[in-house]
N, C-alpha and C positions, 0 to 999 in steps of 0.2 A: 504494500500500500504506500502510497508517496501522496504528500502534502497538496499537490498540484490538485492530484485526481478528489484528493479526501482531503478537503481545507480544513476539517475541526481536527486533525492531528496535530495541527498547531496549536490548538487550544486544549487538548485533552493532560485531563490533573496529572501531576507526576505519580500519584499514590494508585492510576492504573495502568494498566498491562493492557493497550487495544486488541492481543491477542490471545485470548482465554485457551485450557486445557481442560475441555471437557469429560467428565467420565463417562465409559459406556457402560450406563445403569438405566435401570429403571426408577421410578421412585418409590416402588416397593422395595428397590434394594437401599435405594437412600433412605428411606423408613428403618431397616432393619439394621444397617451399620452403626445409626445412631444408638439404637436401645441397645445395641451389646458395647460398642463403645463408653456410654453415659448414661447406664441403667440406673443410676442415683440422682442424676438429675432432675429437678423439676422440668415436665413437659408442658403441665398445663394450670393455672392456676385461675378456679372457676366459681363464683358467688362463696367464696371461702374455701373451697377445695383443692388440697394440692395435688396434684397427678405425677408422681414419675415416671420418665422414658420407662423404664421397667416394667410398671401398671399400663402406662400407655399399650406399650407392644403384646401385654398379655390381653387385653381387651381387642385387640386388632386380630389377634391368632386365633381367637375364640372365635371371633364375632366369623369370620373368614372360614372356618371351618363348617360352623354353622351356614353359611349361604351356599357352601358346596356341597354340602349335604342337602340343600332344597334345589340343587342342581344348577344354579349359576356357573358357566363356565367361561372359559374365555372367548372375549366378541360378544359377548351380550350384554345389552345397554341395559341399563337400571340407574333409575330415576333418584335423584337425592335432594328432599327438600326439606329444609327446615332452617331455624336461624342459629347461631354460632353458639355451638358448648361441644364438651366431649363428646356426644356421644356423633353428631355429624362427621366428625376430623377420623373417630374409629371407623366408621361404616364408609367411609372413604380410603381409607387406607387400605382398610379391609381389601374393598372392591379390587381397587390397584394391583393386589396383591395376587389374588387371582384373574388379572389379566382381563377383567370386567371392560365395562365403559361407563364412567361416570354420566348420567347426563343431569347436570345441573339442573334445579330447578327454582325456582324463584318462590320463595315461602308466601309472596304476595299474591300470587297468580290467584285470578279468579278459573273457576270450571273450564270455562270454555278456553282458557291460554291452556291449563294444564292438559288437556284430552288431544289439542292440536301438537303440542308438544312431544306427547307420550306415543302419538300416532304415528308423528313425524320419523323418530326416533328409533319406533320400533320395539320400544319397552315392554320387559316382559314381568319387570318387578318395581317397585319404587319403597321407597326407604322415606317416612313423613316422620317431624314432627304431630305429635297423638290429637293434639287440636286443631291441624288441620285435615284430619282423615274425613271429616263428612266430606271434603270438598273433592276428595280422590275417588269418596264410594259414591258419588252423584255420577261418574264417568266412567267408572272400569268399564260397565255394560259397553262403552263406545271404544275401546281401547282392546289392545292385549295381553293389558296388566292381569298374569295367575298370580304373582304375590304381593301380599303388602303388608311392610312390616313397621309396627310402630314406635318411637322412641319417648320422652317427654324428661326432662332433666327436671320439670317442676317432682314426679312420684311418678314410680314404675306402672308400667302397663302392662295393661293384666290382657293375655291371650283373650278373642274371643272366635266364632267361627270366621271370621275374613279379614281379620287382624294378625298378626301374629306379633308378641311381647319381644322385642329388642331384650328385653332384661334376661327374660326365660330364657332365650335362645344363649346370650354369653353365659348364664348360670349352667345352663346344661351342657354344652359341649368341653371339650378340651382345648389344647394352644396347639392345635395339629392339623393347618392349612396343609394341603396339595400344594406340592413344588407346583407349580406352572413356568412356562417356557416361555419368556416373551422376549419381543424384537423390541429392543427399546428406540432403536432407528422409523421402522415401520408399523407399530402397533398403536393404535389409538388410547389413550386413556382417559381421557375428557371431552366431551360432545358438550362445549360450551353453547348456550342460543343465545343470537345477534340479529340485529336487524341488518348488520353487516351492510358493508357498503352499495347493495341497491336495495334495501327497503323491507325485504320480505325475510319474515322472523327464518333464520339457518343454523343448524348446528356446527360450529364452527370446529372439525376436527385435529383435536391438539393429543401430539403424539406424547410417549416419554420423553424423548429427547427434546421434544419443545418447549416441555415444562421445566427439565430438570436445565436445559442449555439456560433458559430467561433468567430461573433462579442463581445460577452460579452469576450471571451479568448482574443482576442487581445485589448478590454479596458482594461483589468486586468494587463495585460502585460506592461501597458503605467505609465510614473511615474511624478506623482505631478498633476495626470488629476482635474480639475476645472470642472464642470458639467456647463454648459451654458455660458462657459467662452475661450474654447478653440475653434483656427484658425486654420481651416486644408486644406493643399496646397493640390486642386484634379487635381495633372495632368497625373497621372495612367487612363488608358481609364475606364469608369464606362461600358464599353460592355464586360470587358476584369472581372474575378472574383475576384481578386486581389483589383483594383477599387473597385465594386462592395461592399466589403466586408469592406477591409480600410478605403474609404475614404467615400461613399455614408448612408452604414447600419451605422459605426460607427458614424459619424458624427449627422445623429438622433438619434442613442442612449445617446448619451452626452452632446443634444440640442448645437452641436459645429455649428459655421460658415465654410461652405465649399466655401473657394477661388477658382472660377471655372473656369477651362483655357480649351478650346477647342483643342489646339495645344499646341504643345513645341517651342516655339519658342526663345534661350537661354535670346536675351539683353531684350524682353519683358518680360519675365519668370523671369527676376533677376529684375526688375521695378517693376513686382507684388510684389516679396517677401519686395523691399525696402519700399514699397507704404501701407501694409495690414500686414506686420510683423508675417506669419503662426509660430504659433505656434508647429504643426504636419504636418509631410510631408513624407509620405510613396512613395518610389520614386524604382527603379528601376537602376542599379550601371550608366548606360550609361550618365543617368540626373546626378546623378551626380558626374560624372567623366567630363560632360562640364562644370557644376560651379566649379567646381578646376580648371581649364584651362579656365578660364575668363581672357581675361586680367588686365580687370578692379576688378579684386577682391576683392583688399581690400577697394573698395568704398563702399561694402556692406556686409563686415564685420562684422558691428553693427547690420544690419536687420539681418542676419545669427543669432547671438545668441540667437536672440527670439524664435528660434526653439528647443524643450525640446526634442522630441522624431523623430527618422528617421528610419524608416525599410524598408531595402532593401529584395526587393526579383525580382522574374522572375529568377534570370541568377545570378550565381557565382559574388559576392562580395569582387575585388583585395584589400590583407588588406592592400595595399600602398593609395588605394583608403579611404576607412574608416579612415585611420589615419590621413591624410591628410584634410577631409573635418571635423575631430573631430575639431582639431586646426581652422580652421572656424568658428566654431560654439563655441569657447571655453570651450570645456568639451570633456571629456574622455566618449567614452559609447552612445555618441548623435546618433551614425552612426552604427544600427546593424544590421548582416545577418540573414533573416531566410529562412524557407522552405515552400512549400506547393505545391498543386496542386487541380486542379477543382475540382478533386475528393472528396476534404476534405474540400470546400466550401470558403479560399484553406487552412489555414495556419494551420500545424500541429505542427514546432518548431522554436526558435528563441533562437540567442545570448539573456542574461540576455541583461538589459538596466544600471546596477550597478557595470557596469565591462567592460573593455575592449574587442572587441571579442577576441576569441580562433580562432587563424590563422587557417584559413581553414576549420571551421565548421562551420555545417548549425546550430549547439546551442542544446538547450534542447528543450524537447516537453512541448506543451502544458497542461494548468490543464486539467486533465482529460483523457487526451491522453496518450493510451498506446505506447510504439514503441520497434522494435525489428528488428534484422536481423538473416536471413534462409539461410538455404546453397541454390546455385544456382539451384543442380538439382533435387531433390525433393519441396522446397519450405517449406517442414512440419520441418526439426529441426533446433533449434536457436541456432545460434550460439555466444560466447564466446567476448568478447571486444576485439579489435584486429584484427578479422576475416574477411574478406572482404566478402561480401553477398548480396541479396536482400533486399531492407528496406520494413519495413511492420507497418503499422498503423490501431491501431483501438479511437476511441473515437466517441465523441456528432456531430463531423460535418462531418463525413465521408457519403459518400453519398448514398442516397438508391438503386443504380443500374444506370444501361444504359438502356436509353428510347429503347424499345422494342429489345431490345438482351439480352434477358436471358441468351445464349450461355456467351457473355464478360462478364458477372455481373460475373456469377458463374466463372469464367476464375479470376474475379480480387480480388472479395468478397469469400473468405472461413475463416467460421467459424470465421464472426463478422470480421474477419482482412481486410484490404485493402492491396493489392501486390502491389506496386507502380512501379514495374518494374526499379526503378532506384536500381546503385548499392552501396550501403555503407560498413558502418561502423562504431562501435563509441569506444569512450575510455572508461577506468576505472570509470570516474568522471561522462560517460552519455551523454556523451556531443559528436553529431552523427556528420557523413563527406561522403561528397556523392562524391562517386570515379569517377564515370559514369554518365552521365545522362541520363534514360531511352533509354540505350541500341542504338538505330538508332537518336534518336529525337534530331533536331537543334536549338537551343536557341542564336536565332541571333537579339541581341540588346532589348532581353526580350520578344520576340516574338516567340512562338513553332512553329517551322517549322517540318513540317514530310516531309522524304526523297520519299515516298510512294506517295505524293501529285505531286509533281515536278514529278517523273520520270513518272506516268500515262500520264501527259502532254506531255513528251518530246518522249512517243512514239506514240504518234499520229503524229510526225514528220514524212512525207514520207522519212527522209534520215535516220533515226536510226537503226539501228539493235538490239542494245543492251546498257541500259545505267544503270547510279547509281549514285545517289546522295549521296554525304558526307557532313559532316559539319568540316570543317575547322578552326583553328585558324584564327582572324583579333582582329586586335589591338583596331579598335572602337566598333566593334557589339560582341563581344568576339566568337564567332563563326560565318561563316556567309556559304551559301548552293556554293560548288560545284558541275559539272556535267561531269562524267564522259563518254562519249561518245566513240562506235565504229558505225561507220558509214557503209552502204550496202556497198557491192561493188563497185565498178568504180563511186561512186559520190563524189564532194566534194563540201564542207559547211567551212560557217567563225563562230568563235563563238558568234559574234553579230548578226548572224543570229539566233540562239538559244535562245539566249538573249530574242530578240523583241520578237519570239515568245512564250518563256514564258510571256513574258509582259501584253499580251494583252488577258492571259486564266488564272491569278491569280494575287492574292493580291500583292503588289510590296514588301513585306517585305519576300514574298518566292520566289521571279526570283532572280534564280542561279546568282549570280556576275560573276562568273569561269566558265570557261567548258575549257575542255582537251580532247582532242581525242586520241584512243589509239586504238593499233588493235586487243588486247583482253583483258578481265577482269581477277584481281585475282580470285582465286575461291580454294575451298576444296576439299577437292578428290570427296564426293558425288557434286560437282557442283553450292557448293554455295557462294556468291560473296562474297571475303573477305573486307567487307567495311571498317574496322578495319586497313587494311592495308595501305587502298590509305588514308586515317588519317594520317599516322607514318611518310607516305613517304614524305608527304606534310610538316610535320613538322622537320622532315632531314633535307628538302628542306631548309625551313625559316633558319633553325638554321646552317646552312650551306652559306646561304647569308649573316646574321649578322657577322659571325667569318670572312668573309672574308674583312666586312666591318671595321673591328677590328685595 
């Protein structure tokens, strides 16, 4: 690699190595190194509960023997949903371990995500948290879900006939998983879902090596790491890849303690950190843009400093934000933006950690990570520093395709690259800035919202004629989903009507806040909706009620 072709090698920290030595493992085997390694370690520490790698790996061998025993083998997708404790990280590792396929699931999904997902997929088993089981037994009937087993970290679950007890099942079997033989090059272990760069919900295929390749880049990345010695705050969702990837893979690859919080809840949230002193805290801007707006802030201060390393990603990183919570944490560089997406298992680049960020970029790529930007309408020439364009990535954690759409793979994957549909840019030094994000796609409080998702719902409305979803400027979620509405003829509706009815047909982090009625849409002269626009006019709007406010 030479400077010319790769200009952030000029800029990349001295504390790394732009060319990584990867293992050929799986991370069933990086699971297991760890527990014989650092069987005394704390692995998990959860509403008062300590876990050793030790208890870790003995719940993982159990629980894994038990799934082989109801006949999971390798290549079959099973479903995992629920929110962040032990027992999720066990029945994940589990899966891994025999060679399964994770497929992610979103513990917010309403019925009808869950059933298109589980269809899509392929699933023959899925693994819930116990409170939300009615929402799975409303759908098996539609699916090919034969098993489903329940977990609940509030009190054990008790078997019933179409349940089966997580608890039972580790209490009965022994720590005596099937070897299984996997290709950690070509084996799938995670069917993450994206609406992925054109629109339509995909199971994003990430291999072993894509997972374990990201996580070794982003230890590499981390500075003054302690091998069995570091805290790391997991309140990023481990459903979400981001988690997944930060705080769950990395955390056994550096036999760290993961502080495991089910929810965010801020004056809890700031009593873990004072209580457990995280070390590492990979967080998302929203988190922490409410620990700078504590009132009590400078009560915890002190805990604050004990945090060496912070990466923000999901959503755009305000540098007033970053500078602010540096000064908390006493150091310059504690607080930096990066980039990524599911696609890349996720994380592609990142501000240095030995330096202040660079107002408004997403940083430099990753070791090993190539990156470039193409003109819009062909996609094939690159273009120049300066040039606004398409971002494109190739490297070790990019991912092998979309589970069965050849059509999108070849649409996203050419020739080794990944098209990431958002739109950049980088400077002389390397160092990239995403102008756009993915084109239509909502990024509200770190959460992808597709505008394609909402509007399928809202014309099932018998009063709609015609609608469109934008993403909007908001001051807490940095974007959050409007809806644009023109209504039939002669009927009339409130927007809390729209409201509830998105409510109760998706996840709550995609029902529209806004809706606007109008009596026709922008559009282009061929007839296409300018969505682009009702953005600008919204932000006129804002910026025309401040000045007045003035």
């Amino acid at each position: 690699m030479q400077v010319k072709e790769m200009p952030w090698l000029q800029s990349y920290p001295t504390y790394v190595n732009p060319n990584l030595d990867y293992p050929a493992k799986t991370l069933g085997q990086m699971f297991d190194e760890t527990v014989e390694k650092m069987p005394d370690t704390l692995a998990i520490i959860f509403e008062g509960r300590e876990i050793t790698y030790k208890e870790f790996g003995d719940q993982v061998n159990r629980f894994a023997t038990a799934l082989a025993d109801m006949g999971i083998v390798k290549g079959e997708r099973v479903g995992l949903m629920g929110p962040n404790c032990p027992q999720w990280e066990t029945a994940f590792f589990a899966l891994l371990k025999l060679g399964a396929i994770v497929v992610q699931t979103n513990p917010m999904y309403v019925e009808r995500e869950i059933a298109y997902q589980m269809n899509d997929a392929g699933a023959t088993s899925i693994i819930v948290f116990e409170p939300l089981y009615p929402r799975v037994k409303n759908i098996i009937q539609n699916t090919s879900l034969k098993n489903v087993i329940g977990f609940n970290f509030l009190a054990p679950v008790k078997s019933t006939p179409d349940l089966q007890s997580f608890d039972e099942l580790i209490a009965k079997y022994e720590p005596n998983p099937p070897q299984v033989l996997i290709d950690h090059e070509e084996d799938i272990a995670v069917l993450q879902y994206t609406g992925g760069t054109t629109g339509v919900s995909k199971g994003v295929m990430l291999t072993h090596k894509n997972l374990v390749c990201n996580t070794i880049q982003s230890i590499s990345w981390s500075l003054d790491l302690k091998y069995g010695e570091e805290r790391i705050l997991t309140i990023l969702p481990v459903f979400h890849v981001y988690g997944m990837t930060n705080c769950v893979n990395y955390a056994v690859a550096t036999a760290a303690t993961q502080i495991l919080l089910p929810r965010f809840e801020l004056n809890h949230f700031m009593e873990t950190i004072n209580k457990y002193r995280p070390t590492l805290f990979p967080g998302a801007p929203t988190v922490y843009m409410a620990i700078n707006s504590h009132p009590r802030i400078s009560e915890y201060k002190e805990s604050l400093a004990a945090i060496k390393v912070c990466n923000s990603g999901s959503a755009p990183l305000p540098l007033e934000v970053a500078q602010k919570f540096a000064k908390l944490t006493d150091g310059e560089g504690n607080l930096v933006e990066g980039y990524g997406l599911s696609e890349a298992s996720p994380v592609t680049h990142s501000n240095p950690l030995d330096r202040p960020n660079r107002a408004g970029s997403i940083g430099i790529p990753f070791p090993d990570t190539d990156s470039k930007i193409v003109d819009l309408e062909t996609g094939e020439k690159e273009l120049p520093a300066g040039e606004i364009g398409e971002l494109c990535i190739r490297g070790p954690q990019v991912m092998k395709g979309y589970w069965g759409k050849p059509e999108a793979t070849a649409e996203t994957l050419r020739d080794g690259w990944l098209h990431t549909g958002d739109i950049a840019k980088k400077d002389e030094d390397g160092y990239f800035y995403i102008i756009d994000r993915k084109k239509d796609m909502i990024i509200a409080g770190g959460y992808n919202v597709y505008p394609r998702d909402i509007e399928e719902v809202l014309y099932e409305h018998p009063k709609v004629k015609e609608v469109v979803v934008a993403g909007v400027p908001d001051k807490y979620r940095g974007e959050t989903p409007k809806a644009y509405i023109v209504l039939k003829p002669d009927v009339e509706a409130t927007a809390e009507e729209f409201v509830d009815f998105c409510r109760s047909r998706m996840a709550a982090y995609k029902v529209p806040r806004l809706v606007e009625f109008r009596s026709e849409l922008p559009r282009t002269i061929v007839g296409k909706v300018l969505r682009r626009q009702l953005v600008e006019e919204e932000k006129a709007k804002m910026q025309a009620a401040a000045a007045s406010q003035d």
